[in-house]
Backbone as a ProteinNet text record, in pm:
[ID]
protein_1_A
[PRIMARY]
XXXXXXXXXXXXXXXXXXXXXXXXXXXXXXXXXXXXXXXXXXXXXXXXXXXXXXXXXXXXXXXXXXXXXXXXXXXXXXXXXXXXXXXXXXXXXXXXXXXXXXXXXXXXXXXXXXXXXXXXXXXXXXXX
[TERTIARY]
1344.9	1290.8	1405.1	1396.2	1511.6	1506.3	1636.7	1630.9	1563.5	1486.6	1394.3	1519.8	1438.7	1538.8	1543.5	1658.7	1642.5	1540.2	1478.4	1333.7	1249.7	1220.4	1123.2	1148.4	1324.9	1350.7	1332.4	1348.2	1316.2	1212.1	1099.2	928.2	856.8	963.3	934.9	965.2	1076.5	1125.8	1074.6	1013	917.3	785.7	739.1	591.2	650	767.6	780.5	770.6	863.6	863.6	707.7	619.6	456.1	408.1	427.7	402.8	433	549.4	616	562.9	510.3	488.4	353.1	295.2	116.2	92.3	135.3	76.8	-24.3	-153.6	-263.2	-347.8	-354.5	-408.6	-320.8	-214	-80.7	-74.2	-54.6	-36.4	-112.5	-260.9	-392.7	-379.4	-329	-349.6	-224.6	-143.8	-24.1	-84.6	-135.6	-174.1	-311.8	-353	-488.5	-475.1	-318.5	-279.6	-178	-177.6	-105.6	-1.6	62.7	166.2	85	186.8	147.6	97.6	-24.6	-42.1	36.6	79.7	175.1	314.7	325.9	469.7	596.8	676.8	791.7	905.6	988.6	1107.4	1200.9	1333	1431.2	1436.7	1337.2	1385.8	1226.7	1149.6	1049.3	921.7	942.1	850.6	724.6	591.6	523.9	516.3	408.3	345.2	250.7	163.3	86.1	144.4	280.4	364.6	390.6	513.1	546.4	457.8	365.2	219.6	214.6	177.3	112.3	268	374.3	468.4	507.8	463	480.2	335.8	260.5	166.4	18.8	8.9	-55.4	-209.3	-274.3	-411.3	-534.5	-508	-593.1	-501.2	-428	-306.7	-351.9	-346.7	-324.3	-461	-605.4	-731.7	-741.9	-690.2	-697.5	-610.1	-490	-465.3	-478.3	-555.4	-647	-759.6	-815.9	-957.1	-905.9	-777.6	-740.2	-641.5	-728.4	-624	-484.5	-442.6	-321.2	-339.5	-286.3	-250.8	-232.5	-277	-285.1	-193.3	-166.6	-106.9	31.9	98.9	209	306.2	409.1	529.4	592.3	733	837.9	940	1089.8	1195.2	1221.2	1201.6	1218.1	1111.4	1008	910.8	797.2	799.1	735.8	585.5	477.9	330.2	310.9	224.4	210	167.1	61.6	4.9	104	175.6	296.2	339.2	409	470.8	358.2	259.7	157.3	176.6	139.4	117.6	298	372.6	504.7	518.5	455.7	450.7	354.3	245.8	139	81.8	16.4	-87	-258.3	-268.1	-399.2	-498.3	-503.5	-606.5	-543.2	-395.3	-350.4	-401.9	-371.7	-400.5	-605.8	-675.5	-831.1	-832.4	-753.8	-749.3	-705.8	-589.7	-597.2	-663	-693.2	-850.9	-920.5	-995.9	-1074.6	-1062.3	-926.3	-919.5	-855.7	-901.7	-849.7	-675.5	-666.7	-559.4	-557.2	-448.9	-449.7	-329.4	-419.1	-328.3	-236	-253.8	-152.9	-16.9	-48.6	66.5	186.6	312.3	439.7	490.4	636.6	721.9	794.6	745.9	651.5	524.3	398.5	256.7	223.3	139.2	101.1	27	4.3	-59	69.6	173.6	289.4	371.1	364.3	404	346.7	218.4	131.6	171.1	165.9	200.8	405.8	432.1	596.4	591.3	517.9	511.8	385.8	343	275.6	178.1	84.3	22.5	-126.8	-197.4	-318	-442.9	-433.6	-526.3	-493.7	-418.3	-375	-421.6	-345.6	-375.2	-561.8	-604.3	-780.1	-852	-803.4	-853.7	-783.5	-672	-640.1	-709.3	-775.8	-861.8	-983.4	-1035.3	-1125.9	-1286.6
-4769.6	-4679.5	-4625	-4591.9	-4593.3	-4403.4	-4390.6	-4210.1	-4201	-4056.8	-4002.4	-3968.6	-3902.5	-3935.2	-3785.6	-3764.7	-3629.7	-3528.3	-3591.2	-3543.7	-3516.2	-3603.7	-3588.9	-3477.8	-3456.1	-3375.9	-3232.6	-3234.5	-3093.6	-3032.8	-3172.1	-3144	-3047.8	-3123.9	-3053.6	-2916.6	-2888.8	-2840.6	-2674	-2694.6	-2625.3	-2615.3	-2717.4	-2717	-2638.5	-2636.7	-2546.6	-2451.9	-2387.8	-2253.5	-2172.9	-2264.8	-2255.4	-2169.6	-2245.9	-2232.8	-2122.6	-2054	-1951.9	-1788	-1851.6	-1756.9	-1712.4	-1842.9	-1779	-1839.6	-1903.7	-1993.6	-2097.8	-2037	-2123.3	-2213.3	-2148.8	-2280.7	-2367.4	-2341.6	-2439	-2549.8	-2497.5	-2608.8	-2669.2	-2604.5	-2690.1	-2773.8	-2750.6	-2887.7	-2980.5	-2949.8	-3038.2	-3115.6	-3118.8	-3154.7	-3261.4	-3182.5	-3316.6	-3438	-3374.2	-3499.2	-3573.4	-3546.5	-3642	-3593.9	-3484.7	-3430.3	-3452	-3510.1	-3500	-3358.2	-3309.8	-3189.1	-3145.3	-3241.2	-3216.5	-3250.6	-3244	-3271.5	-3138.7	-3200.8	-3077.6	-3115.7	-2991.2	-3000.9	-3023	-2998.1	-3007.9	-2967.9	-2863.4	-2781.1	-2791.4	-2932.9	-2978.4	-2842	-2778.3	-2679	-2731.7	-2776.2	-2815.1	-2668.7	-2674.9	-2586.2	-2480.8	-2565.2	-2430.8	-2343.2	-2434.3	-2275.9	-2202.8	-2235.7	-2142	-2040.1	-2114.7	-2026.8	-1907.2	-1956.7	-1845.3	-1759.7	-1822.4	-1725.6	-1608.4	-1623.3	-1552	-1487.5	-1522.7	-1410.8	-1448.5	-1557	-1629.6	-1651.7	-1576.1	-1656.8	-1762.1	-1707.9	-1798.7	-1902.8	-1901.2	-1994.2	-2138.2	-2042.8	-2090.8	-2203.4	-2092.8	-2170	-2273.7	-2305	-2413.3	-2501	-2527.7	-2640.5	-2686.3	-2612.2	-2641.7	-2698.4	-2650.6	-2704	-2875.2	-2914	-2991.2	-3104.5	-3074	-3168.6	-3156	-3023.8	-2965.3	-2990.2	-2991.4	-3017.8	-2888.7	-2773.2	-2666.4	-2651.8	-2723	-2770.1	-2836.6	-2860.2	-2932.3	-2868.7	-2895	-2820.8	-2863.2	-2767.7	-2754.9	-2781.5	-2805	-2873.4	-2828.1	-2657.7	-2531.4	-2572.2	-2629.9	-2623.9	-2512.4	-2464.5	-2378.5	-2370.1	-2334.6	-2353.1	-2255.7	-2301.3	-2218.5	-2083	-2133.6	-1986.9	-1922.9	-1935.8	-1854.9	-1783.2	-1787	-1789.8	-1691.5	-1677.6	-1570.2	-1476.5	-1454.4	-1386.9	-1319.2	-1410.5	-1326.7	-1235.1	-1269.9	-1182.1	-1059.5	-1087.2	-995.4	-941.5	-1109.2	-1088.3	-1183.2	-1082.5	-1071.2	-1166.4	-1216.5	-1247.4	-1370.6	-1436.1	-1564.9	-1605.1	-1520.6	-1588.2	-1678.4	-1545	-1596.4	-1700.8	-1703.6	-1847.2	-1948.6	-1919.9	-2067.5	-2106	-1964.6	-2049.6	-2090.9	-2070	-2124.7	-2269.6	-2326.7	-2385.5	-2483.8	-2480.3	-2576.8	-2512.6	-2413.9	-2397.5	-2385.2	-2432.1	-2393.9	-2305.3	-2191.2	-2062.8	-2153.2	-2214.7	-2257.6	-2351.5	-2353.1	-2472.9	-2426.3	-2509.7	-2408.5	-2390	-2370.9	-2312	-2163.1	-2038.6	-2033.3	-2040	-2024.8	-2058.9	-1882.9	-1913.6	-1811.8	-1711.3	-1723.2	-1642.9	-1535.6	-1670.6	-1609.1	-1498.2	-1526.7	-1421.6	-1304.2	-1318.8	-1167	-1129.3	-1175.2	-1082	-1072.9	-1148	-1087.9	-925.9	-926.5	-838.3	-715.9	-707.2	-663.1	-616.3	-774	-721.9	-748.6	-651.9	-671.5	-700.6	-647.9	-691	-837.4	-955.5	-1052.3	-1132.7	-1077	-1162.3	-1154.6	-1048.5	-1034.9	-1192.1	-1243.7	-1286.1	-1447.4	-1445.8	-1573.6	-1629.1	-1497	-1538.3	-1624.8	-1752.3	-1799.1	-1686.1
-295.2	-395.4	-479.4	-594.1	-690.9	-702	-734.9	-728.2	-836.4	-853.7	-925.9	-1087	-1207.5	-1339	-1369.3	-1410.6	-1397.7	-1471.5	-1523.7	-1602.8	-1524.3	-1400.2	-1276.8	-1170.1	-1171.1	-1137.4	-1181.4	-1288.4	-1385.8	-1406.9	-1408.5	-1401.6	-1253.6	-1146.3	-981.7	-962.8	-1045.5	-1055.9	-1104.5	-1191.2	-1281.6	-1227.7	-1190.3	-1090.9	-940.4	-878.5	-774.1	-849.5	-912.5	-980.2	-1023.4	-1074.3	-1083.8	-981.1	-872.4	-746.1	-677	-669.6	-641	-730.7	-857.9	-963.6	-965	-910.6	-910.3	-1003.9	-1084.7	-1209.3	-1220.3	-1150.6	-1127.6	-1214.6	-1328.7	-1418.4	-1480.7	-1472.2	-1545.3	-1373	-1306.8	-1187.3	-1141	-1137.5	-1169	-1245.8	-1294.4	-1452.3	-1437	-1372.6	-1356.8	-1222.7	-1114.8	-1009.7	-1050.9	-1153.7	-1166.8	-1281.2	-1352.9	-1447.6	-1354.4	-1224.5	-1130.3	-1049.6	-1039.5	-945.5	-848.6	-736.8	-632.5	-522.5	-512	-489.7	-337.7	-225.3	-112.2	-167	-287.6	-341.8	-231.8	-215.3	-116.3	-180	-173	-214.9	-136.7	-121.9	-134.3	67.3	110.7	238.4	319.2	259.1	297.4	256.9	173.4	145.7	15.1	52.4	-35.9	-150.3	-213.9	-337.9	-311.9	-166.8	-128.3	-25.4	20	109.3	48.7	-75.9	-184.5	-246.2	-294.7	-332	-212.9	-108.6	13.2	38.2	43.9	127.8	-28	-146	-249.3	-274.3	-194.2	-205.2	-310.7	-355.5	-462	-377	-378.7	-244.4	-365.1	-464.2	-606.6	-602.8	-631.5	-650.3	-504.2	-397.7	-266	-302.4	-288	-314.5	-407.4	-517.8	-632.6	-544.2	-473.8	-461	-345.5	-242.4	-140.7	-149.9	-272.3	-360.9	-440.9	-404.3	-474.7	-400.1	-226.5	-131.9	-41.3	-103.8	-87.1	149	202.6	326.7	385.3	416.5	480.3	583.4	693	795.1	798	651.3	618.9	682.6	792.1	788.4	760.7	695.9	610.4	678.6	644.5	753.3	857.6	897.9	984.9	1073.9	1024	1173.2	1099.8	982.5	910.6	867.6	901.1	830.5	704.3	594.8	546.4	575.2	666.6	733.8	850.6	887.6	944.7	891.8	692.9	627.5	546	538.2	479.1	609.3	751.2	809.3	814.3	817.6	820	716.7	546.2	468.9	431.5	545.3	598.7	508.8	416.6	322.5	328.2	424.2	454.7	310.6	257.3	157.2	141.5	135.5	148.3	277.3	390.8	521.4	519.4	464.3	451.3	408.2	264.5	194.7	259.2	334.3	409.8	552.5	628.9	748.8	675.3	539.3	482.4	449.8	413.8	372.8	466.1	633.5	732.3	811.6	770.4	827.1	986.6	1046.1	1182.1	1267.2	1302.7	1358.6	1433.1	1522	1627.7	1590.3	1436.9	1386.1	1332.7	1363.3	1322.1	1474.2	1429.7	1516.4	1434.5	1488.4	1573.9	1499.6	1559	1474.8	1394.3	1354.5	1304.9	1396.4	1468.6	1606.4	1658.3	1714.2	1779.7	1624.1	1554.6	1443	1387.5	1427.2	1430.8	1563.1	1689.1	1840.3	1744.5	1721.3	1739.7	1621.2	1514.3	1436.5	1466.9	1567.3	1602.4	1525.9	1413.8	1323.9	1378.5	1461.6	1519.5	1412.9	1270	1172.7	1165.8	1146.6	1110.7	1244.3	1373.5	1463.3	1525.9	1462.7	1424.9	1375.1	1249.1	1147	1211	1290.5	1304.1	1458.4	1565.3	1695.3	1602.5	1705.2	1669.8	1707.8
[MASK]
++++++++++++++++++++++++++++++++++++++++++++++++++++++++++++++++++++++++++++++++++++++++++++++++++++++++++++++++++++++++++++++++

């Protein structure tokens, strides 16, 4: 496979940044004219971690609504939903049980990160 041009690079580049920003109808629209919606960067972090660990739960829902991999971990061993509950935003986390996420995934999972933070609302919403 031939390295990517630095245009492709710049485009990812900008679609992470999307991602991070909450920029939901611009990355919607970049994802259905073909970005790959499990696209990851550089530290294995897709678009809907970034999204969720920045707090984006609309953001989160459109590219869940759009295939995005709920369950993807990042090079750390990281879930998105770990990475919402570590930032202990309750309305990303909904968005992603909704959207197939699984408490137990991740090192540590998102379960073990509500008992380490002792966030009993969070570890509420992640008991089956």
């Amino acid at each position: 496979m031939s390295e990517p041009s630095d245009e492709m690079i710049e485009l990812w580049s900008r679609v992470f940044q999307m991602a991070r920003e909450g920029q939901m109808e611009t990355l919607a629209a970049y994802v259905d004219a073909g970005i790959a919606v499990n696209l990851t960067n550089d530290r294995g972090d897709t678009l809907v971690m970034l999204a969720a660990y920045y707090g984006h739960a609309e953001t989160v829902k459109a590219l869940l609504d759009r295939g995005a991999d709920p369950n993807r971990l990042n090079d750390r061993g990281q879930s998105p939903l770990a990475g919402a509950v570590f930032k202990s935003d309750p309305e990303v986390v909904k968005a992603l049980l909704a959207g197939g996420a699984d408490p137990a995934a991740g090192t540590p999972s998102a379960v073990d990160t509500a008992r380490m933070f002792g966030n009993t609302e969070l570890l509420t919403l992640l008991q089956p």
